[in-house]
Chimera marker file (.cmm) of the C-alpha trace (Angstrom):
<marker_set name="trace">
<marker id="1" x="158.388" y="-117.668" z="-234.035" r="1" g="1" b="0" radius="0.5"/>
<marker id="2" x="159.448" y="-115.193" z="-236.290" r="1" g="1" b="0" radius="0.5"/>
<marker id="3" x="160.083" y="-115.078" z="-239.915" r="1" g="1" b="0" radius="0.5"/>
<marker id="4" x="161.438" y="-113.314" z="-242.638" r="1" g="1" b="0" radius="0.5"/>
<marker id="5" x="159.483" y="-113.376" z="-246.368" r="1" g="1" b="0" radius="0.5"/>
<marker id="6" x="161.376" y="-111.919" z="-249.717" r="1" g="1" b="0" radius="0.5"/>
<marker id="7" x="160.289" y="-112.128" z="-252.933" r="1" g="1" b="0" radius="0.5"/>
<marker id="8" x="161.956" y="-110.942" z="-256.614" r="1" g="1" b="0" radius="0.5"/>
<marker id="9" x="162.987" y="-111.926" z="-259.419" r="1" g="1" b="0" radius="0.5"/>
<marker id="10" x="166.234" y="-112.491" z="-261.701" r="1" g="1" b="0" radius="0.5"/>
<marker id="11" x="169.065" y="-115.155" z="-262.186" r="1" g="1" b="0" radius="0.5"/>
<marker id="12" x="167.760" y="-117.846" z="-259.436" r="1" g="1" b="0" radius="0.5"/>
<marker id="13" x="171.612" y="-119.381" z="-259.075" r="1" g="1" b="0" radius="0.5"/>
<marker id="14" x="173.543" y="-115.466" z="-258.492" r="1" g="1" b="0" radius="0.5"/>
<marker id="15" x="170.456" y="-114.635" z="-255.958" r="1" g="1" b="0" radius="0.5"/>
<marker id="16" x="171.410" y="-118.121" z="-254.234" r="1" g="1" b="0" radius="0.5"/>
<marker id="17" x="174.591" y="-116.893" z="-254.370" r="1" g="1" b="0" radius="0.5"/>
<marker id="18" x="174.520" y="-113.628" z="-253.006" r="1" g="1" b="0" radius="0.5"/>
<marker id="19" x="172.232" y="-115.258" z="-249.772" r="1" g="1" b="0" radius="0.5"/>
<marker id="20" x="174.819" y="-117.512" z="-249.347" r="1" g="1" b="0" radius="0.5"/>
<marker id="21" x="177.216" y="-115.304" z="-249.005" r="1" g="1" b="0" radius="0.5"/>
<marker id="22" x="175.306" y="-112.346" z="-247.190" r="1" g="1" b="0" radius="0.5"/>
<marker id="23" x="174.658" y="-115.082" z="-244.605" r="1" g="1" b="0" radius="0.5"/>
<marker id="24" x="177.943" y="-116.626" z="-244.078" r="1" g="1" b="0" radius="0.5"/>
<marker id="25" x="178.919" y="-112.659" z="-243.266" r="1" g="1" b="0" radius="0.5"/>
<marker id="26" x="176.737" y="-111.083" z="-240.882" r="1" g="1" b="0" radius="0.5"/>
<marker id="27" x="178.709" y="-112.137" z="-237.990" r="1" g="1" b="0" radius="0.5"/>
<marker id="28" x="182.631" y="-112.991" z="-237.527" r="1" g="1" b="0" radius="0.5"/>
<marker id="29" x="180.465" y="-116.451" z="-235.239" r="1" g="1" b="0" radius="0.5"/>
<marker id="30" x="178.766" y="-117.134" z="-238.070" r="1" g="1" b="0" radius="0.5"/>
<marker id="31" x="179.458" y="-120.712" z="-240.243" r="1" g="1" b="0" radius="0.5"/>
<marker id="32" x="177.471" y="-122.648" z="-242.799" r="1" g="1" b="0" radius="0.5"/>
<marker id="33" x="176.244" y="-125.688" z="-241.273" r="1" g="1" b="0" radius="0.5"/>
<marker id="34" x="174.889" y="-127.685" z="-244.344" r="1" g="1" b="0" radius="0.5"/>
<marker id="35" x="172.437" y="-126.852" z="-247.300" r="1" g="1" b="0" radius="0.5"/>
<marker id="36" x="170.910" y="-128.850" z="-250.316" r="1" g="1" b="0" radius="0.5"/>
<marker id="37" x="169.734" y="-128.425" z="-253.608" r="1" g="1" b="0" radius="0.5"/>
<marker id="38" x="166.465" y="-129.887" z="-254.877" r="1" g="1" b="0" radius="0.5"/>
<marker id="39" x="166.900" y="-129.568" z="-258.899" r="1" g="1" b="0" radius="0.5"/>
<marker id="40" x="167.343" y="-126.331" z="-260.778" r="1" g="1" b="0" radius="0.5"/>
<marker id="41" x="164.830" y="-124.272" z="-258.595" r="1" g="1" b="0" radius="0.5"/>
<marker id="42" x="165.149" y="-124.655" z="-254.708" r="1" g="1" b="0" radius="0.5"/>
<marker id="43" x="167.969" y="-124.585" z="-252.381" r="1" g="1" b="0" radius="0.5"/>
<marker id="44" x="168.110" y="-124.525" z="-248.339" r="1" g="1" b="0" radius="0.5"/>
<marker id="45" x="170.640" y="-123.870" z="-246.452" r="1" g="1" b="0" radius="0.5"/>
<marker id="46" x="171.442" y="-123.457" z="-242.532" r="1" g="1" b="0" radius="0.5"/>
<marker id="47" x="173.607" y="-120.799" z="-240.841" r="1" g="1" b="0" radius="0.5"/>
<marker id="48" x="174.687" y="-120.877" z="-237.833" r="1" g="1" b="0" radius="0.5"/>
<marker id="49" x="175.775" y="-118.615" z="-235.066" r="1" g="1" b="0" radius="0.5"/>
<marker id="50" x="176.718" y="-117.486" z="-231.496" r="1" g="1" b="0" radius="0.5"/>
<marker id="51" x="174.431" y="-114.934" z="-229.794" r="1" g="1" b="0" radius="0.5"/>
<marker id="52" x="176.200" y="-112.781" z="-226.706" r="1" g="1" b="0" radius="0.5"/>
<marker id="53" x="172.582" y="-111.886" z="-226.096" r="1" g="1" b="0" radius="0.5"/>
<marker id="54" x="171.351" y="-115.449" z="-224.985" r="1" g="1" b="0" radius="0.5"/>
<marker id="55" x="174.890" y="-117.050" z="-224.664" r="1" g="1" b="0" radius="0.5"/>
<marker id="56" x="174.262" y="-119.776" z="-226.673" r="1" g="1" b="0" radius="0.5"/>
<marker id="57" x="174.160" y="-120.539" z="-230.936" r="1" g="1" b="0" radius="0.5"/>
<marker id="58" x="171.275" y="-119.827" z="-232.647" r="1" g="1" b="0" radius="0.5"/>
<marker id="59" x="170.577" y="-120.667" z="-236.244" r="1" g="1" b="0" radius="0.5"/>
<marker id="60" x="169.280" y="-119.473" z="-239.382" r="1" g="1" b="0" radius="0.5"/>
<marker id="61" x="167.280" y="-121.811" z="-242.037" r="1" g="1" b="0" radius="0.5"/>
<marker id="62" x="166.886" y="-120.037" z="-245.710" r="1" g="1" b="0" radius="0.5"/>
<marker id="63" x="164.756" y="-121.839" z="-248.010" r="1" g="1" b="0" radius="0.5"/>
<marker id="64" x="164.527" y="-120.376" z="-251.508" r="1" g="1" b="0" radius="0.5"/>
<marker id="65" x="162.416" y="-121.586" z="-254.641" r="1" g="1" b="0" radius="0.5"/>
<marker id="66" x="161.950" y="-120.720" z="-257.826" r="1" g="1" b="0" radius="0.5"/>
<marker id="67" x="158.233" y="-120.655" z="-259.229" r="1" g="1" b="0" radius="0.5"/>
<marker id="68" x="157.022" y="-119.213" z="-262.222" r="1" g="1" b="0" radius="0.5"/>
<marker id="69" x="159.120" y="-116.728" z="-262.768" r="1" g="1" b="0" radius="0.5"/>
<marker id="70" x="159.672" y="-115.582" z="-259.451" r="1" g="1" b="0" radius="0.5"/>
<marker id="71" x="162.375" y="-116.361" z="-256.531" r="1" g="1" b="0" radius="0.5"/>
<marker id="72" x="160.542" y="-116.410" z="-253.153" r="1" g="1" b="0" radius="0.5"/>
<marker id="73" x="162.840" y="-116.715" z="-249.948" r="1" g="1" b="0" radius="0.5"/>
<marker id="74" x="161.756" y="-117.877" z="-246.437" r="1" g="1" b="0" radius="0.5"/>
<marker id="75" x="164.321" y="-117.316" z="-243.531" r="1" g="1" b="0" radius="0.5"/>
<marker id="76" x="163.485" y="-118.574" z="-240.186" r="1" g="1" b="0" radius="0.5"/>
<marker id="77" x="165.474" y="-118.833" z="-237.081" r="1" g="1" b="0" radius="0.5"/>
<marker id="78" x="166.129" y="-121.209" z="-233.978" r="1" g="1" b="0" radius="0.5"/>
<marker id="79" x="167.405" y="-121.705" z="-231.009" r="1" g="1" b="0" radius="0.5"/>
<marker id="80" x="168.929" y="-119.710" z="-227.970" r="1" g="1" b="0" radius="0.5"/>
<marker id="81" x="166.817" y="-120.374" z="-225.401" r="1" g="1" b="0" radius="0.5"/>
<marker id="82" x="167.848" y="-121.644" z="-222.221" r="1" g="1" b="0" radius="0.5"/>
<marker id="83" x="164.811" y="-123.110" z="-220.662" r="1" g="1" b="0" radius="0.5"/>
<marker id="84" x="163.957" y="-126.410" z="-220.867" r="1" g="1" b="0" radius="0.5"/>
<marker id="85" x="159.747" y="-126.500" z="-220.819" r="1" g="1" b="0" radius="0.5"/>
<marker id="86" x="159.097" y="-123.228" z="-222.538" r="1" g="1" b="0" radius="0.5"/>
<marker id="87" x="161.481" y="-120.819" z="-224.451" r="1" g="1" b="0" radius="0.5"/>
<marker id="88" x="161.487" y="-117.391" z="-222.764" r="1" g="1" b="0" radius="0.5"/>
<marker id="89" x="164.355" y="-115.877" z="-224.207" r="1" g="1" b="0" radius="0.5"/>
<marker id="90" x="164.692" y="-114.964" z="-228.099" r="1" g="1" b="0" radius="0.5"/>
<marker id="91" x="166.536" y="-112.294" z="-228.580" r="1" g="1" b="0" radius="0.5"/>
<marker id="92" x="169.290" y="-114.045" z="-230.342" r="1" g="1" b="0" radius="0.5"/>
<marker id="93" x="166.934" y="-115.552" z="-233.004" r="1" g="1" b="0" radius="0.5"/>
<marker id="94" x="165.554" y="-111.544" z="-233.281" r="1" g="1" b="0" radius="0.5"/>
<marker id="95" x="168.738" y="-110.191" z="-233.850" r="1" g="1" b="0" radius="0.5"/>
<marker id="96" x="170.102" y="-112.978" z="-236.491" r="1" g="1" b="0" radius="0.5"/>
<marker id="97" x="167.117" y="-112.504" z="-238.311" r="1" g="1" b="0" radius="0.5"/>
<marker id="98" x="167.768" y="-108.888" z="-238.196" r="1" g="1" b="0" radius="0.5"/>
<marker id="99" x="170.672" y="-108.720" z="-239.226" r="1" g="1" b="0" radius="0.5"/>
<marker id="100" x="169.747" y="-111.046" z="-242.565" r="1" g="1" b="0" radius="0.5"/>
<marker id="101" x="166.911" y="-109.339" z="-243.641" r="1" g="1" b="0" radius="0.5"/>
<marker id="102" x="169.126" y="-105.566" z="-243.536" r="1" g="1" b="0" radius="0.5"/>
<marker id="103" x="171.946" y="-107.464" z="-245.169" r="1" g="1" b="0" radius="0.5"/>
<marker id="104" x="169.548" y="-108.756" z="-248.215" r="1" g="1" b="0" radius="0.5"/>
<marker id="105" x="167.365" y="-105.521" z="-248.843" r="1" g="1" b="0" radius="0.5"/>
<marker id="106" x="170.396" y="-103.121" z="-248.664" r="1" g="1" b="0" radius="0.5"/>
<marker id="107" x="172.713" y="-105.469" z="-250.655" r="1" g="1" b="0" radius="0.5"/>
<marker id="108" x="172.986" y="-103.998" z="-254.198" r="1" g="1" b="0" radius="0.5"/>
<marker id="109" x="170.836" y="-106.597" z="-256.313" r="1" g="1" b="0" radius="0.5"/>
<marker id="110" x="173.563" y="-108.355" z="-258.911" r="1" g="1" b="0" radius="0.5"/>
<marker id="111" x="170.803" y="-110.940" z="-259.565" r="1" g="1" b="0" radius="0.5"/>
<marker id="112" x="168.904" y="-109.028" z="-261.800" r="1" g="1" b="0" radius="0.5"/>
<marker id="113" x="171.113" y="-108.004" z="-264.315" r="1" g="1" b="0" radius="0.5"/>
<link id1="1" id2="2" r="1" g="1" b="0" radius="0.2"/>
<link id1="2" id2="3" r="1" g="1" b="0" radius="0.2"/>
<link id1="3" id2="4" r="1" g="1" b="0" radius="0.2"/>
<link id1="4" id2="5" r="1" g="1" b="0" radius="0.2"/>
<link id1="5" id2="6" r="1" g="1" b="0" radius="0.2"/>
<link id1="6" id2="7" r="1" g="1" b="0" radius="0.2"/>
<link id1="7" id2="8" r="1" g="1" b="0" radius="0.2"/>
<link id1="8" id2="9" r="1" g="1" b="0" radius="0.2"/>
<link id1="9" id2="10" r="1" g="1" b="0" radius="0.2"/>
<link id1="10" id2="11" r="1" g="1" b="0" radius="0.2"/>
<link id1="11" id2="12" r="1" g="1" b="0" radius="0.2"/>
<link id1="12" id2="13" r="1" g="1" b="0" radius="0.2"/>
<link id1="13" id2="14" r="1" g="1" b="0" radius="0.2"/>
<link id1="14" id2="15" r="1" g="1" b="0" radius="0.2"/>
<link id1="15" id2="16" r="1" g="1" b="0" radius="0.2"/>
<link id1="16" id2="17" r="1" g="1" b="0" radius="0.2"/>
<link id1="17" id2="18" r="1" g="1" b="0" radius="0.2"/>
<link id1="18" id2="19" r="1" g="1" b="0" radius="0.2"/>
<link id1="19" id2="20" r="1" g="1" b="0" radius="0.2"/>
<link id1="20" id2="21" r="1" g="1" b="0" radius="0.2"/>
<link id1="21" id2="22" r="1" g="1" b="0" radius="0.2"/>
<link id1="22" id2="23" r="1" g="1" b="0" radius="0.2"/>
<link id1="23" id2="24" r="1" g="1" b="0" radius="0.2"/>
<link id1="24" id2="25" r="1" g="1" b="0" radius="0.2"/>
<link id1="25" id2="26" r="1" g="1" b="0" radius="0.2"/>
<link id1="26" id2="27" r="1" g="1" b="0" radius="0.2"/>
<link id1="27" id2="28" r="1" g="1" b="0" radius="0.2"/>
<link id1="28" id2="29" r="1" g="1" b="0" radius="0.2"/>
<link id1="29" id2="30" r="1" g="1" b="0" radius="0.2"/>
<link id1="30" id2="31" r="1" g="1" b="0" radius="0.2"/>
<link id1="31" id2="32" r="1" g="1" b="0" radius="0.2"/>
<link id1="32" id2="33" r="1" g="1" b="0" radius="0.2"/>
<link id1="33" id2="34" r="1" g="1" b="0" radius="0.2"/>
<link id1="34" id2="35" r="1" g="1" b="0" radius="0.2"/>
<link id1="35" id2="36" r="1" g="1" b="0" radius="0.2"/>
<link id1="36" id2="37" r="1" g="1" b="0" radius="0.2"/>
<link id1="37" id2="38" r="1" g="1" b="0" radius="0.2"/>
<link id1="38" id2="39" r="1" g="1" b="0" radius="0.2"/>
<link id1="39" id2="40" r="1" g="1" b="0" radius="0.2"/>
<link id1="40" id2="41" r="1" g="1" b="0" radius="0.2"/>
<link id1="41" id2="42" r="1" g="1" b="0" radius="0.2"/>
<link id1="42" id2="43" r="1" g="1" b="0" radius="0.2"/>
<link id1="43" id2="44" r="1" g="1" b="0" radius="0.2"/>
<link id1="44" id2="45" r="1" g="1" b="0" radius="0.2"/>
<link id1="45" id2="46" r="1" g="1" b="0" radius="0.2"/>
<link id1="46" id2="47" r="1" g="1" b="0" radius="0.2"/>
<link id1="47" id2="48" r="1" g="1" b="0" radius="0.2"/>
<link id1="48" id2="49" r="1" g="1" b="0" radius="0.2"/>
<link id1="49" id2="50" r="1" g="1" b="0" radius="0.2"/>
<link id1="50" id2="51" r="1" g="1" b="0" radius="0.2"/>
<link id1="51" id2="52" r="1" g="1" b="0" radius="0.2"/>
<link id1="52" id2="53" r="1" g="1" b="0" radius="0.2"/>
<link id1="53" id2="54" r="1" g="1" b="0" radius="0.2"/>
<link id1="54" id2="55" r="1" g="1" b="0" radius="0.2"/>
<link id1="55" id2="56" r="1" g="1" b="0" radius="0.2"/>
<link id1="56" id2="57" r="1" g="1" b="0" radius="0.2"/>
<link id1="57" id2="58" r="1" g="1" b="0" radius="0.2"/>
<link id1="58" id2="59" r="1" g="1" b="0" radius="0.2"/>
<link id1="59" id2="60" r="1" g="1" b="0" radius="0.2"/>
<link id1="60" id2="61" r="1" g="1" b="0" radius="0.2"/>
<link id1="61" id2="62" r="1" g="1" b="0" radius="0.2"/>
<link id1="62" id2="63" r="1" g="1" b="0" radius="0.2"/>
<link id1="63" id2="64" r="1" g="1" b="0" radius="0.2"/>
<link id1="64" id2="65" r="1" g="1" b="0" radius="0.2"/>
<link id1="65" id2="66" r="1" g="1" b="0" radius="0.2"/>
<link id1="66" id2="67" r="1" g="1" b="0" radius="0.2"/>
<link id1="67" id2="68" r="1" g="1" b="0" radius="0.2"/>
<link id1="68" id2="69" r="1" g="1" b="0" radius="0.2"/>
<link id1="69" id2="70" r="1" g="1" b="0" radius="0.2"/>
<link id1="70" id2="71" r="1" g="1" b="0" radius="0.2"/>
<link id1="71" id2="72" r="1" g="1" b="0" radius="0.2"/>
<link id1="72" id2="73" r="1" g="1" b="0" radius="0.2"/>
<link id1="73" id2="74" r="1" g="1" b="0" radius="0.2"/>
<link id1="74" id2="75" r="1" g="1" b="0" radius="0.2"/>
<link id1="75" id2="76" r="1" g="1" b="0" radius="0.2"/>
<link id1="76" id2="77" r="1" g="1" b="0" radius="0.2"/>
<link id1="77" id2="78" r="1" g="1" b="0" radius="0.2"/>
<link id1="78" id2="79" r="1" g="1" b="0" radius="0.2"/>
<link id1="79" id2="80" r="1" g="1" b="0" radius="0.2"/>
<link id1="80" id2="81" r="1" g="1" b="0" radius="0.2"/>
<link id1="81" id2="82" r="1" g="1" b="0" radius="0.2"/>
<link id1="82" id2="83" r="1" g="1" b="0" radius="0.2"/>
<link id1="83" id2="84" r="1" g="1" b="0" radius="0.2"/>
<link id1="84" id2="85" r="1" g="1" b="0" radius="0.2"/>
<link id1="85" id2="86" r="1" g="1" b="0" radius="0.2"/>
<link id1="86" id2="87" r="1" g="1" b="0" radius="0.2"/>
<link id1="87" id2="88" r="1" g="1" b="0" radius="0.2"/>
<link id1="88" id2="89" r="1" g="1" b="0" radius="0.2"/>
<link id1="89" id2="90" r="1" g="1" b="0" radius="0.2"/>
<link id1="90" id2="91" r="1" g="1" b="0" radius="0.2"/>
<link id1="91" id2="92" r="1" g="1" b="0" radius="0.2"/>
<link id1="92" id2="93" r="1" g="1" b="0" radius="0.2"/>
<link id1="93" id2="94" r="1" g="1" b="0" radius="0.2"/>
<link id1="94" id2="95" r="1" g="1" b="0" radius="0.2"/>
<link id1="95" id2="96" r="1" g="1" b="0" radius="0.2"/>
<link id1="96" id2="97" r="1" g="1" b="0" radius="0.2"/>
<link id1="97" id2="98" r="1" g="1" b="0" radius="0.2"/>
<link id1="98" id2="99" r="1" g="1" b="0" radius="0.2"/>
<link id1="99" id2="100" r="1" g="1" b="0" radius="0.2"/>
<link id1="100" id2="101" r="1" g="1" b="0" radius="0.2"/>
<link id1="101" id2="102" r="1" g="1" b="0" radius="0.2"/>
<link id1="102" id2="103" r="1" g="1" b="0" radius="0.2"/>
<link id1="103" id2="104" r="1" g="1" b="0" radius="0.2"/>
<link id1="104" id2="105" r="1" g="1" b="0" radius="0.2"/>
<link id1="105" id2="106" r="1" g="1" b="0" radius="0.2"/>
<link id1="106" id2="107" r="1" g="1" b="0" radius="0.2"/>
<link id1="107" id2="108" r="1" g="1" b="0" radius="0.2"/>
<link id1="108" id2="109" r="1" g="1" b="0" radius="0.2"/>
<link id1="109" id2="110" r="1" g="1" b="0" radius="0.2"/>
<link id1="110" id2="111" r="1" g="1" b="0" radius="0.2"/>
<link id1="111" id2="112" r="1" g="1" b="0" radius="0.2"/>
<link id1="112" id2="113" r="1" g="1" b="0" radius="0.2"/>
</marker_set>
């Protein structure tokens, strides 16, 4: 399974914000399925989407914490395949987490002002 690993540093809530909405964005199929905050210094939240690719949904799970001094972001997806022992077809997880990882890095970073 892949995974996507960021790390900087700046104004923990904006950053949040700015995932949040980067994700909800990358695709017109895309929706916010549910998130939570655990205090002042970690938030997850799932995205969800459809992928022409595997024709099914696939999702997207961000997880990002704040420790000293430092925001450090996890994103990994799910999902898509059709079989039922084994999963032989991920593209659709690929490209979502794609997709995320081009949106964050080329986003211009309003968190650390």
């Amino acid at each position: 399974m892949a995974k996507y690993l960021y790390e900087t540093t700046g104004d923990f809530n904006a950053f949040v914000g700015v995932v949040h909405e980067l994700a909800q964005h990358i695709s017109s199929t895309t929706i916010y399925e549910d998130g939570y905050r655990f205090g002042e210094q970690s938030a997850m939240m799932v995205y969800e989407r459809y992928s022409i690719v595997g024709s099914s949904r696939v999702s997207l799970s961000v997880m990002i914490t704040e420790f000293e001094g430092k925001i450090q972001l996890v994103a990994i997806p799910s999902g898509g395949s059709q079989a039922i022992a084994l999963k032989i077809n991920n593209w659709g997880e690929g490209a979502f987490l794609k997709e995320f990882k081009q949106s964050l890095e080329g986003t211009d970073k309003t968190w650390l002002r």
